[in-house]
N, C-alpha and C positions, 0 to 999 in steps of 0.2 A: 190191374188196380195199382200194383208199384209203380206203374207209369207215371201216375197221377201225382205220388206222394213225390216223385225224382224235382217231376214239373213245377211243384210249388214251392222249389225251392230255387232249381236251376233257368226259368225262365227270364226272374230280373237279372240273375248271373248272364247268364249272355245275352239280353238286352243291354247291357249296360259295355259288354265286349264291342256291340254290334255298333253302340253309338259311337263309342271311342272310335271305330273304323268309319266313320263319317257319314251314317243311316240319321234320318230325319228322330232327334231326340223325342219331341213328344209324340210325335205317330207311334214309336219304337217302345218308350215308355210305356201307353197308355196299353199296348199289344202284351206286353208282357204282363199288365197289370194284372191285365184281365183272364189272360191263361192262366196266372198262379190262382185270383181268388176263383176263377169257375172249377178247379182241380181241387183245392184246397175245402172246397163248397161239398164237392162227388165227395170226397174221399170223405168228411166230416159223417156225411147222409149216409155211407155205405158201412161205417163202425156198427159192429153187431155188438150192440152192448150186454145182451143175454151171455155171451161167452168171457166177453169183457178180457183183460189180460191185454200180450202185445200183441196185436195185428198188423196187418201188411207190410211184412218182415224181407226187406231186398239186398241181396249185398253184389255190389261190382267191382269186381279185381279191378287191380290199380297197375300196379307191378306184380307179376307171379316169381320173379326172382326172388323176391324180399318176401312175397304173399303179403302186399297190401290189400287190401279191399276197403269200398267205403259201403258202409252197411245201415240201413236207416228202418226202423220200426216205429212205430207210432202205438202210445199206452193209452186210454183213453182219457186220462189227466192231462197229458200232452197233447192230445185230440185238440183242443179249444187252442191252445198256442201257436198252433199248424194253421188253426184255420185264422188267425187273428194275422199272421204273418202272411199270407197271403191276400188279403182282403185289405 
């Protein structure tokens, strides 16, 4: 399921890499569009709102020299912003 939350974020992120490298804009676009809002869609359906609190809690090192990581959790107030940004 963090798969889901990464994609609805990073899909127009490297769609937008992919165009810059010379991939057909709106084919490229419209691909991206649609993997962030059908992720964005999963992941909204899948909030168990009976526990409620943060759910689908992901973190990926960055640098372990430094111990970066980027870490993303979804609250269920935040819930509706995730899925508006992808959609």
């Amino acid at each position: 399921m963090n798969l889901l939350v990464h994609l609805s974020y990073l899909a127009p992120l490297v769609a937008g890499l992919v165009i810059l490298a010379g991939a057909p804009a709106r084919k490229t676009a419209i691909t991206a569009s649609l993997i962030a809002a059908v992720s964005s869609l999963i992941v909204f359906l899948s909030y168990d709102r009976a526990t409620a609190g943060f759910q689908f809690l992901s973190s990926v090192p960055l640098a372990q020299v430094v111990d970066w990581s980027l870490g993303t959790q979804l609250e269920g107030t935040q819930l509706g912003f995730d899925g508006c940004a992808g959609m």
